[in-house]
N, CA, C and O of each residue as an XYZ file, in Angstrom:
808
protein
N      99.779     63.785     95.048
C     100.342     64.144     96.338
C     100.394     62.922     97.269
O     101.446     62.549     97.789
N      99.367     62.397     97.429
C      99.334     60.890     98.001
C     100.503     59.746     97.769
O     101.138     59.045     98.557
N     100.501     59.840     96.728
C     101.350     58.655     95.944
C     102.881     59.280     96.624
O     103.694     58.642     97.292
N     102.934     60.369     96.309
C     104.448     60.855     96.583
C     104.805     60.980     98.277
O     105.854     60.737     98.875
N     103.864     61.323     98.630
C     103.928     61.130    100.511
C     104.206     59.557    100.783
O     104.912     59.274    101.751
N     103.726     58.607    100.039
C     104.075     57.314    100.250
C     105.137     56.696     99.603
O     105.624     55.744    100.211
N     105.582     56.961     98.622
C     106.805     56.452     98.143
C     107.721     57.480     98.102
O     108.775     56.864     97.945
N     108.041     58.845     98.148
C     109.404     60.163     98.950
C     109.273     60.642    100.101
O     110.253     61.240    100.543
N     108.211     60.559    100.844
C     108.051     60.300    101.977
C     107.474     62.251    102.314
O     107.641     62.895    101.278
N     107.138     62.763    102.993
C     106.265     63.957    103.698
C     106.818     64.920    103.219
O     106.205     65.863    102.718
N     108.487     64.802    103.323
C     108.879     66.372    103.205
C     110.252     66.483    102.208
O     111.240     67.212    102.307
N     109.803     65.198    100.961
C     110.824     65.341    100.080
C     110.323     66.528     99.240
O     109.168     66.897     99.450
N     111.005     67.122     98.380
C     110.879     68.429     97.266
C     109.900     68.288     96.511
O     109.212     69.253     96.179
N     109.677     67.128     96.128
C     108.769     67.054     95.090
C     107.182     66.508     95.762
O     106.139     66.680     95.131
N     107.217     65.931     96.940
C     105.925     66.011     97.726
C     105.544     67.052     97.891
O     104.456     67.328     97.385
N     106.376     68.238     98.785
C     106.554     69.315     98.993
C     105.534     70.186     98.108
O     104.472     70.728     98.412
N     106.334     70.112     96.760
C     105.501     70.620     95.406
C     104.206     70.138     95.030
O     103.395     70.992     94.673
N     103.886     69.053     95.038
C     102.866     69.352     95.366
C     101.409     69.501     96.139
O     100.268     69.495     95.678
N     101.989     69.664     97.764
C     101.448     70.083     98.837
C     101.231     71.573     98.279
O     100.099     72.049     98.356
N     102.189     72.264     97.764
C     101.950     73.696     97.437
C     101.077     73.805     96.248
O     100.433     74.853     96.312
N     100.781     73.029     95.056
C     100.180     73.337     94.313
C      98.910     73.071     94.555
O      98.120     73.990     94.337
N      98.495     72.068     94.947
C      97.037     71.945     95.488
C      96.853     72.866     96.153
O      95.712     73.259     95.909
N      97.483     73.694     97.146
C      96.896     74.524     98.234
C      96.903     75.926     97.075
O      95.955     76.711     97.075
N      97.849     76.062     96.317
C      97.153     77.290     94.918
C      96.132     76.872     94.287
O      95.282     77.659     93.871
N      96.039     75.341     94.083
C      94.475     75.217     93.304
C      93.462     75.655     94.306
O      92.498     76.337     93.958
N      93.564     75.456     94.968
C      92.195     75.331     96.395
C      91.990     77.245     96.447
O      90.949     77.814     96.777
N      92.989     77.771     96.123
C      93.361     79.191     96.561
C      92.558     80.387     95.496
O      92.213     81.550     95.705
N      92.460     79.538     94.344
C      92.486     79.806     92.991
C      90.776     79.628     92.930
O      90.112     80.436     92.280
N      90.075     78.398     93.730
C      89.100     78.470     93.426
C      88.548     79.115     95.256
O      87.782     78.367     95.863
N      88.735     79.674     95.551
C      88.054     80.367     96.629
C      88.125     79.610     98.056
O      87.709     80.110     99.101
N      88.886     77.952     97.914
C      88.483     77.557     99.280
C      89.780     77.494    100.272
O      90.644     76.649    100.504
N      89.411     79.141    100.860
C      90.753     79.371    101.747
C      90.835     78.320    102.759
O      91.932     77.885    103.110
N      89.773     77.901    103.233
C      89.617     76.988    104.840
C      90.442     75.600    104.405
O      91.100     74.990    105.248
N      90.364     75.217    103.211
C      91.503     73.747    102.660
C      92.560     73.851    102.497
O      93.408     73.029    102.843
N      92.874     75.529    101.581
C      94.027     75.540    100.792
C      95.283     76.200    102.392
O      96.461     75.878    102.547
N      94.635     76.924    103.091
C      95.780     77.316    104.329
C      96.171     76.412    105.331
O      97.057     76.851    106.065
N      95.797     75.355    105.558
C      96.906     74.410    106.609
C      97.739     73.569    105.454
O      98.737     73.062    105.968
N      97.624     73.278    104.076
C      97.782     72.818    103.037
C      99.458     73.893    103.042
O     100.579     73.464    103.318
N      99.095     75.282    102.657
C     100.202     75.756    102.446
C     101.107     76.515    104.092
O     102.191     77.071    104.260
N     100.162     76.208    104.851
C     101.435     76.150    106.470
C     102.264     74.712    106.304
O     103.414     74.485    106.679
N     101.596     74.062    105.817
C     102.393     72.670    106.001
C     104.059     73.081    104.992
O     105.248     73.072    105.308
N     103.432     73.347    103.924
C     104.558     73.551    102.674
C     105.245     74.068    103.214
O     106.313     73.476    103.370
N     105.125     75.374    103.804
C     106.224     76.373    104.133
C     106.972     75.654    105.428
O     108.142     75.486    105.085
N     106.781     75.185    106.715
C     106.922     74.577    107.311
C     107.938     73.730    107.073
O     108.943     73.824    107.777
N     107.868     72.755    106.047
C     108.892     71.612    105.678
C     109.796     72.581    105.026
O     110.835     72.765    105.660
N     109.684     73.223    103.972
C     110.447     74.051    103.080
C     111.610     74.355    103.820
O     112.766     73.960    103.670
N     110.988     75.311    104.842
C     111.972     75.980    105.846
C     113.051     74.684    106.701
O     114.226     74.996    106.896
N     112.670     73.613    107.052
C     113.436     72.537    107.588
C     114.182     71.783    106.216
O     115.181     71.085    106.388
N     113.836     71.908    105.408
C     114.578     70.980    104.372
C     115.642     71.874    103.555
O     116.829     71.606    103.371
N     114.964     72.938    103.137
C     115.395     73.882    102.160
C     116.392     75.162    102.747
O     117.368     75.693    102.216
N     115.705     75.433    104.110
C     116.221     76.550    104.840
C     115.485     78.476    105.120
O     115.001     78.924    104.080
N     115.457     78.896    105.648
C     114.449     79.917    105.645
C     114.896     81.080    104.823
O     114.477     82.223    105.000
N     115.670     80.773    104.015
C     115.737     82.144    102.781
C     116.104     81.340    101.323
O     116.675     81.775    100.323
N     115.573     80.060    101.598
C     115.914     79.435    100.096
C     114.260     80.251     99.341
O     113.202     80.527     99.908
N     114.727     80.443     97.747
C     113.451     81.193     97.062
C     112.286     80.442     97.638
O     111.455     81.004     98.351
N     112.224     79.077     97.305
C     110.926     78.326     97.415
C     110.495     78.946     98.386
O     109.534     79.705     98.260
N     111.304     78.695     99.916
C     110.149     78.927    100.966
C     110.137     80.516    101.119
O     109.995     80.856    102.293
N     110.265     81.669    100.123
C     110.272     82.212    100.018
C     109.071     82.733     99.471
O     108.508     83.628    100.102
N     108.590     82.336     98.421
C     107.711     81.850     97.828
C     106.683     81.360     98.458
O     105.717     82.098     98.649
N     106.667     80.008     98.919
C     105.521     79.866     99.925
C     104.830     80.921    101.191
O     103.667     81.002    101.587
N     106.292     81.796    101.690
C     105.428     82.566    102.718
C     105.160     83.465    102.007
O     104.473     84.200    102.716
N     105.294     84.130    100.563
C     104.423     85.018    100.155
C     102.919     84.456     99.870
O     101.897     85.045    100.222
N     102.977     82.772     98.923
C     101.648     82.750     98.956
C     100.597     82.434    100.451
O      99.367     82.456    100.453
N     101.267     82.224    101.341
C     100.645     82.344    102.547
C      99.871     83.440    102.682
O      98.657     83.610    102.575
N     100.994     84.333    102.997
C     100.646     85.887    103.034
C      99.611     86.305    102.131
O      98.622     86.859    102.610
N      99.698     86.120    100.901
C      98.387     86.385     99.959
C      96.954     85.641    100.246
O      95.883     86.145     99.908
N      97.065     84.436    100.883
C      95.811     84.104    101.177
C      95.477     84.523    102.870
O      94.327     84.590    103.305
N      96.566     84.752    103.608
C      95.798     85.418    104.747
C      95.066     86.990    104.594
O      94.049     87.457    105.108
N      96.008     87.528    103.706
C      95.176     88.907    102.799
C      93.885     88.733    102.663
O      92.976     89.486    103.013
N      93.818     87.384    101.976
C      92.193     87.478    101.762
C      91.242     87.196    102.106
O      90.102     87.454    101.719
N      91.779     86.418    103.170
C      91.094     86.225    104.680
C      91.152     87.215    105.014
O      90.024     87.181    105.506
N      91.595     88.550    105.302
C      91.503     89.819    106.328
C      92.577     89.395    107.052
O      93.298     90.393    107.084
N      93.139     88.499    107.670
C      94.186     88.397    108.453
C      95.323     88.886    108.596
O      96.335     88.360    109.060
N      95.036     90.705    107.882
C      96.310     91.488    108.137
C      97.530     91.381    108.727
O      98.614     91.549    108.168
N      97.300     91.042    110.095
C      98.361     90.890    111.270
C      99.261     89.962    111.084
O     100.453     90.057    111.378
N      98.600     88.841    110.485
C      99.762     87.634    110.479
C     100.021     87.846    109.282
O     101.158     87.415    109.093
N      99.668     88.209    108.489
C      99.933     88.292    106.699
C     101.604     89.357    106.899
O     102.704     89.051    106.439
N     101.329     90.332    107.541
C     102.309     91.500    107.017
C     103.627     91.306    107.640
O     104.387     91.998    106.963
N     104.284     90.745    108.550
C     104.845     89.943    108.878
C     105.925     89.166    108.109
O     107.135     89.329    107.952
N     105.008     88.241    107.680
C     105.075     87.227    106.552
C     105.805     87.782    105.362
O     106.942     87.432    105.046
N     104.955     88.818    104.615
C     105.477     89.978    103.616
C     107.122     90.772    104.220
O     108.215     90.867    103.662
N     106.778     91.095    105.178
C     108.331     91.930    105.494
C     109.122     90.949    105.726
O     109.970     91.277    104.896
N     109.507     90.073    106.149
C     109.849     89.139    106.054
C     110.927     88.404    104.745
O     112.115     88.094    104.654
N     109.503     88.354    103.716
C     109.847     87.692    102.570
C     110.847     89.095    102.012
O     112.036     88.878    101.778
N     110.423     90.151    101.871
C     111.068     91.422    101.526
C     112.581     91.160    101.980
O     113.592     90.886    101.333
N     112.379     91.322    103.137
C     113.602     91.594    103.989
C     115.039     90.365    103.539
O     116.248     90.597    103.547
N     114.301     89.056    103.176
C     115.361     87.956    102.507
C     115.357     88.183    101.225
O     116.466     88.368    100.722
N     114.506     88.222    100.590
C     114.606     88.767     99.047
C     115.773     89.707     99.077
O     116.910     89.258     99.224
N     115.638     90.478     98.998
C     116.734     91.675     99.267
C     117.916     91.425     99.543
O     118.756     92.088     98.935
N     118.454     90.278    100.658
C     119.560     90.222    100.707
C     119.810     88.685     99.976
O     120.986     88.560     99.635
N     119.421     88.141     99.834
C     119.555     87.279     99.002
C     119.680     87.015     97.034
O     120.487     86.400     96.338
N     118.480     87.808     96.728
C     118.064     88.091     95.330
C     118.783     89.557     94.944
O     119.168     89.739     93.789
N     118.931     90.522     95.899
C     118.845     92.087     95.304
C     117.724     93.404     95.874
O     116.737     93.486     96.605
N     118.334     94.063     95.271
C     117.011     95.275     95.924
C     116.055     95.197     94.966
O     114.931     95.514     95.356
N     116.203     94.724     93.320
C     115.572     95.412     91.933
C     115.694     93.961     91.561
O     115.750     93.859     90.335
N     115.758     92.774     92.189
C     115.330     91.325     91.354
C     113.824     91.606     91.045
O     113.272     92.522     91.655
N     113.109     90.844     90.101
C     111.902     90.836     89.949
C     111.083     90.387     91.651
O     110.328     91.025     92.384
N     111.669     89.058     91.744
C     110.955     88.634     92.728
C     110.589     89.324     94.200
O     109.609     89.225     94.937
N     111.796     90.045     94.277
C     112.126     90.875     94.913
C     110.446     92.350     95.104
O     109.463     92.664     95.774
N     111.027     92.588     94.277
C     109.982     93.846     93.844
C     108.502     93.364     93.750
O     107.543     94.135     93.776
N     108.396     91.663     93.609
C     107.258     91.367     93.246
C     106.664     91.624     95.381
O     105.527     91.811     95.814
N     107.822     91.528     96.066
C     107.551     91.577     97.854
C     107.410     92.935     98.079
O     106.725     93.290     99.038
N     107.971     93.809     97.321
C     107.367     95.651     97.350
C     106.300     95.683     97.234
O     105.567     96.161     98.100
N     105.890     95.200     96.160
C     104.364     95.546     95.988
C     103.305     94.668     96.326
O     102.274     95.075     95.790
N     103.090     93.479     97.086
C     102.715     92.631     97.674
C     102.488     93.426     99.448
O     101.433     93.623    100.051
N     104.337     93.821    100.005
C     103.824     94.739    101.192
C     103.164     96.082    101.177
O     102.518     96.520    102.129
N     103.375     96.768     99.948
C     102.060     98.398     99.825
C     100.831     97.338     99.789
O     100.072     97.298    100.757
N     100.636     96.498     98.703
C      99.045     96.034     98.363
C      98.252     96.378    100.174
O      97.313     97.087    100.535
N      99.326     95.353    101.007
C      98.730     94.817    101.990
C      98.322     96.092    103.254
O      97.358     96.196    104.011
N      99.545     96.939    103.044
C      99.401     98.286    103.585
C      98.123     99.391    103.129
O      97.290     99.939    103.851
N      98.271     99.453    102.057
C      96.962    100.000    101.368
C      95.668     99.487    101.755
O      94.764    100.258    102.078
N      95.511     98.128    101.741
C      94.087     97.519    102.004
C      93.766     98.125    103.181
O      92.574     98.370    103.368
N      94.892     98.544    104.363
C      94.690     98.049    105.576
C      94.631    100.011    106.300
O      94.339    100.299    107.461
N      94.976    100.958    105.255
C      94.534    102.170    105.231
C      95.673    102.960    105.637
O      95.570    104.184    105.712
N      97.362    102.019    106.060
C      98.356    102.790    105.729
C      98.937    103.435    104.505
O     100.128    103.336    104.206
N      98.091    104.064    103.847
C      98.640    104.848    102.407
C     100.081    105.727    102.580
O     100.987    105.946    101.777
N      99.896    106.100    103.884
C     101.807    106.901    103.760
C     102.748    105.577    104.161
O     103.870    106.042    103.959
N     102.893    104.594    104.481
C     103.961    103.530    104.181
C     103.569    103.275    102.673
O     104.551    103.359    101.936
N     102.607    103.039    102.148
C     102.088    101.934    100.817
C     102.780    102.688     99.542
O     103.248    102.104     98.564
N     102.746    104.323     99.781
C     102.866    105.166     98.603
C     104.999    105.345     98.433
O     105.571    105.668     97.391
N     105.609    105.057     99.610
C     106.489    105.224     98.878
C     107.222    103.689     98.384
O     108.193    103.738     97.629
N     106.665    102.278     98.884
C     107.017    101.324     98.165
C     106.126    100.964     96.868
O     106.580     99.952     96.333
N     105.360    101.316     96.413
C     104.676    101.999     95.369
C     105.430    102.625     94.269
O     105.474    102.291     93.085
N     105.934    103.461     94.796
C     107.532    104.514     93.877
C     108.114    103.297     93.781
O     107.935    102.678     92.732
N     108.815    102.781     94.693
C     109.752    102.225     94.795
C     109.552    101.073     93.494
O     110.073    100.885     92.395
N     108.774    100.613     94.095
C     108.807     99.183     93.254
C     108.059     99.696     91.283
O     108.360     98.973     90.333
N     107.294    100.766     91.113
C     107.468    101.818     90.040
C     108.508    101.637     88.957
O     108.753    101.095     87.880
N     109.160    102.759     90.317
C     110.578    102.886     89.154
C     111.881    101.562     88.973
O     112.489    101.259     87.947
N     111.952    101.220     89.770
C     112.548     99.833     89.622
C     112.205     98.787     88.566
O     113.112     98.351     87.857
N     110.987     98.369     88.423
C     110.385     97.897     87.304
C     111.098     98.796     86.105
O     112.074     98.456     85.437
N     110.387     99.973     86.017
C     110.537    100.702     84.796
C     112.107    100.204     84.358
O     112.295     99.728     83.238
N     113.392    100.378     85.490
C     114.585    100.338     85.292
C     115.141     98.590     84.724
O     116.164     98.446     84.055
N     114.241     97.405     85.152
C     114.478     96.368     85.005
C     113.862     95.923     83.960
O     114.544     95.488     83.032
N     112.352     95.930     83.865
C     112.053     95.432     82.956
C     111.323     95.823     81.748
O     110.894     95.085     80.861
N     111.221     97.562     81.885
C     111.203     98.245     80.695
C     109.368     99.103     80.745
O     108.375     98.883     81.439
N     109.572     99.776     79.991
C     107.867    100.962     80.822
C     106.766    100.016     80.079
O     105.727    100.634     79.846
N     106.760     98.792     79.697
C     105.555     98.917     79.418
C     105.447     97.142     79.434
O     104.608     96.544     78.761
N     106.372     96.508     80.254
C     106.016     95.024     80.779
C     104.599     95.505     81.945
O     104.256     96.450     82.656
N     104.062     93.906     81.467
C     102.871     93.941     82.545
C     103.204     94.340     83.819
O     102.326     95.078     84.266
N     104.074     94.163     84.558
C     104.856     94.314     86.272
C     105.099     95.677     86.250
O     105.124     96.305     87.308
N     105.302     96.282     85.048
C     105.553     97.868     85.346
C     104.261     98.364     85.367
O     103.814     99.143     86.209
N     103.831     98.023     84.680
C     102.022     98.597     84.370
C     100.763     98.567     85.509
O      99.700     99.171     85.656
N     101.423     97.631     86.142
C     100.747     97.041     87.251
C     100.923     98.001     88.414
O      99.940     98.346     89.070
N     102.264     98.488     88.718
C     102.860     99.516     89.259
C     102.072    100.981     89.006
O     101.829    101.929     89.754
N     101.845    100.758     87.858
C     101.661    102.309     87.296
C     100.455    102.807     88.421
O     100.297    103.727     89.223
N      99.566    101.353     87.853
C      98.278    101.364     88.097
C      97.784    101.558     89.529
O      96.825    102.246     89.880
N      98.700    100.746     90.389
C      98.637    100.405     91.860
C      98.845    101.862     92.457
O      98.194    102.273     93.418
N     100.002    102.746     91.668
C     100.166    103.979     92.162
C      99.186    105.015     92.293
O      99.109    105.823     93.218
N      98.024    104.872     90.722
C      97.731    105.783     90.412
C      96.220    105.642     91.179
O      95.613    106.713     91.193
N      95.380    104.299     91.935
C      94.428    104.113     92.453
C      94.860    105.067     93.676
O      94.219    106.111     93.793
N      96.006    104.770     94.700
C      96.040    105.164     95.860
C      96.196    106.595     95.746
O      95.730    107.359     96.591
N      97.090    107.139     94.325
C      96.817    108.851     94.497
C      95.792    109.304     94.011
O      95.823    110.535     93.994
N      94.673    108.776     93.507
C      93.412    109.276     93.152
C      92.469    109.026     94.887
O      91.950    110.002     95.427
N      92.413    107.846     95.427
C      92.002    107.764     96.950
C      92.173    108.861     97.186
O      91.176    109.551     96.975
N      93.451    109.638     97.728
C      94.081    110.646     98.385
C      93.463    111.952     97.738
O      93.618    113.042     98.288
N      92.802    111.823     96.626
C      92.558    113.215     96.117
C      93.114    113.939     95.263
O      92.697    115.014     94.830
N      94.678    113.036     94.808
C      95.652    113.786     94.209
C      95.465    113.617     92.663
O      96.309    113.121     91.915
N      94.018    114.187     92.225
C      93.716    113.491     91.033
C      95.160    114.343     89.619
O      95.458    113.755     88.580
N      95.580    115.303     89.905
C      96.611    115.681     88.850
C      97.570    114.511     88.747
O      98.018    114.111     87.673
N      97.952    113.818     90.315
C      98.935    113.645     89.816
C      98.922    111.630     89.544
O      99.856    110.853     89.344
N      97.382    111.393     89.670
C      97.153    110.319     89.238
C      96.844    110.039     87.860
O      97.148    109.082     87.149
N      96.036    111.298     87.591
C      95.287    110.916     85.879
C      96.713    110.762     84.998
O      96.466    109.816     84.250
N      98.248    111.275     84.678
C      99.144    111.387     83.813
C      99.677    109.598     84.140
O     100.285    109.072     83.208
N      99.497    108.938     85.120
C      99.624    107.691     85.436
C      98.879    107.213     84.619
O      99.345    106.554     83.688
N      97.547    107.417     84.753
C      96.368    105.920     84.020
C      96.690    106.358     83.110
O      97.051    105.371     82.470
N      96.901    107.492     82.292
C      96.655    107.939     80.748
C      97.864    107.068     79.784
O      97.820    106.771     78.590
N      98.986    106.789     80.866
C     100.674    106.293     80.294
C     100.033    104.701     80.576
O     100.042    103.815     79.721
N      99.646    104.599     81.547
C      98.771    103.025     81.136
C      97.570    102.484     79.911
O      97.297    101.495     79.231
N      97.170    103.680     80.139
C      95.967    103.481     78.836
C      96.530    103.009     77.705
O      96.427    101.918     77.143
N      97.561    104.658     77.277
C      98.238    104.196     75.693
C      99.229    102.647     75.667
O      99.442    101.853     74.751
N      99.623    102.669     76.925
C     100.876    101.056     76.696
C      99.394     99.874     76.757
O      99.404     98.746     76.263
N      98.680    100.261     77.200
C      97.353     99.102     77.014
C      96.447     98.671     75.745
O      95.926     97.661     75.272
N      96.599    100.257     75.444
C      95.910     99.977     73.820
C      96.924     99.163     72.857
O      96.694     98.151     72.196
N      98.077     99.891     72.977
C      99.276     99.436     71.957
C      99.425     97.946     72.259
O      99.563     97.166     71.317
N      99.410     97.633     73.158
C      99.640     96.039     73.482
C      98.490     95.237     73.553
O      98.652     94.223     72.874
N      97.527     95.276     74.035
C      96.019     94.304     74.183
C      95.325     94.756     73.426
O      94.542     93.911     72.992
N      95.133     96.213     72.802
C      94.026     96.599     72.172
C      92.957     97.526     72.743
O      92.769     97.309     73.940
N      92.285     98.392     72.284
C      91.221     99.608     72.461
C      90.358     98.572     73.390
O      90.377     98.880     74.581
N      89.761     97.643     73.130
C      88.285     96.645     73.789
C      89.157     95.411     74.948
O      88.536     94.365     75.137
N      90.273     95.540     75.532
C      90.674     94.824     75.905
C      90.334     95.253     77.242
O      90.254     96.427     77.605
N      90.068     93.838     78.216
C      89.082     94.376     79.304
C      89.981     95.334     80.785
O      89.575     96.151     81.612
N      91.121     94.788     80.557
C      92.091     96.045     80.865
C      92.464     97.258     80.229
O      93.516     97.776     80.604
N      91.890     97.734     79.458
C      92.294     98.833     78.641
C      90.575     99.499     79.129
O      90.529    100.697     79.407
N      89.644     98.913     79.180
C      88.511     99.225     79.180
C      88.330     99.770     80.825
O      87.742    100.805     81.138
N      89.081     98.667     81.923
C      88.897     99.165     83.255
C      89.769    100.648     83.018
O      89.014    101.442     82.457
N      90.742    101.083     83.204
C      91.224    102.072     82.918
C      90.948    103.361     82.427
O      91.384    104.460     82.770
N      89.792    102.876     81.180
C      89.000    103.893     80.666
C      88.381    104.485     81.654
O      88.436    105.632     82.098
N      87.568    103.213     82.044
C      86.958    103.781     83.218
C      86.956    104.896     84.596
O      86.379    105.904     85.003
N      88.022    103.936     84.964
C      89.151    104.863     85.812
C      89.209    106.540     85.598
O      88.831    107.531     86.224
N      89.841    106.279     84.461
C      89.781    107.702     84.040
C      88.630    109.235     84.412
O      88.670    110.339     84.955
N      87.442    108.077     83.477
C      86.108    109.122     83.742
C      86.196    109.004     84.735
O      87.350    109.397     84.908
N      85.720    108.646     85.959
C      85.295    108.199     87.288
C      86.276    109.392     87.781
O      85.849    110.339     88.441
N      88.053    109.211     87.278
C      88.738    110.496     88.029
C      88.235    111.691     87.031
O      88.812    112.683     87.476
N      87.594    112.024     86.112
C      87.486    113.291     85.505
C      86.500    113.417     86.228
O      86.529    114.598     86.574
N      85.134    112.659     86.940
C      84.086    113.280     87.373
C      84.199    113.559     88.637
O      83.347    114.332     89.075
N      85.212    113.058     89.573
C      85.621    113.409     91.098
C      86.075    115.183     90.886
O      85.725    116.243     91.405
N      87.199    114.688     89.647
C      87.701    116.170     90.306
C      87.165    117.807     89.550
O      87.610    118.948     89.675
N      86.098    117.267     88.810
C      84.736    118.059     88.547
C      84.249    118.694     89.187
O      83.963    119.883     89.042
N      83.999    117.758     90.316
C      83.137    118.090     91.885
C      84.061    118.449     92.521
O      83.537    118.986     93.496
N      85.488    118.542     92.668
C      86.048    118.656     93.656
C      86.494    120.731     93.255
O      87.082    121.518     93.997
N      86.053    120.920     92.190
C      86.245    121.989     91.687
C      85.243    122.979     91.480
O      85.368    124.115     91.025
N      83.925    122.200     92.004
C      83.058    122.859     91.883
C      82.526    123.447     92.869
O      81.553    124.181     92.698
């Protein structure tokens, strides 16, 4: 990064790149306080060089957004997310991957934050879209399945969560295997919802 700030100068593409990748390494190993003025900077130039709906800086304000998530910094994070949604969409499509990857990025952030009636229908949304793009049993659909089926088990709606994990289970076994540590969380899942709604029946 050094070398390239001195010979392409601050805010060529490829400095740029990797201003952003260090601030994912830093992100990757837990140190939000380095890796976030690291990736304000990225997005920042992106947007002056590139323009504010080119993918990259598109990209950058999602990974922004993901590390203010994990800071708690809801407020400025969601923003950020609708945002990225809102250009995705008219730029990429309603059902691009990347696209959909900003559906479920804005429920994640909604969900954390205890709006479950916004979270649950981009949840669907980004669901069945997957299913339609990239087929029922890519990781991105599965992921969906899964994301759906936590927030309708929260809610209580254990009927109509357990037929979710169970369509994840079998595409989990068939693909990773019975002992695979995603196939195993799931298991879990499962019991945990057979013993809620035990009690909830009792």
């Amino acid at each position: 990064m050094a070398v390239r700030e001195r010979v392409l100068g601050p805010e060529h593409p490829d400095t740029i790149g990797s201003v952003n990748n260090l601030a994912g390494l830093l992100y990757l190993t837990g140190a939000y306080g380095e890796a976030e003025p690291l990736w304000r900077r990225a997005l920042a130039a992106r947007e002056r060089v590139l323009g504010p709906e080119h993918p990259d800086t598109l990209a950058g304000m999602s990974n922004l957004a993901a590390l203010l998530s994990s800071m708690g910094a809801y407020g400025e994070a969601e923003p950020l997310l609708r945002r990225a949604l809102a250009a995705r969409e008219r730029v990429l499509g309603a059902e691009h991957p990347d696209t959909l990857k900003s559906v479920n990025n804005l429920a994640d952030l909604l969900d954390s934050t205890g709006a479950h009636g916004e979270a649950e229908p981009l949840y669907r949304r980004a669901l069945a879209a997957r299913e339609r793009v990239l087929g029922p049993e890519h990781p991105d659909t599965l992921k969906s399945v899964n994301n759906l089926a936590y927030l309708l088990a929260r809610a209580g709606a254990y009927s109509e969560a357990e037929p979710l994990w169970r369509r994840a289970l079998a595409a989990k076994e068939r693909v990773l295997g019975p002992e695979h540590p995603d196939t195993l969380t799931i298991k879990k899942n499962l019991a945990i919802l057979a013993a809620r709604a035990r009690r909830g029946s009792a």
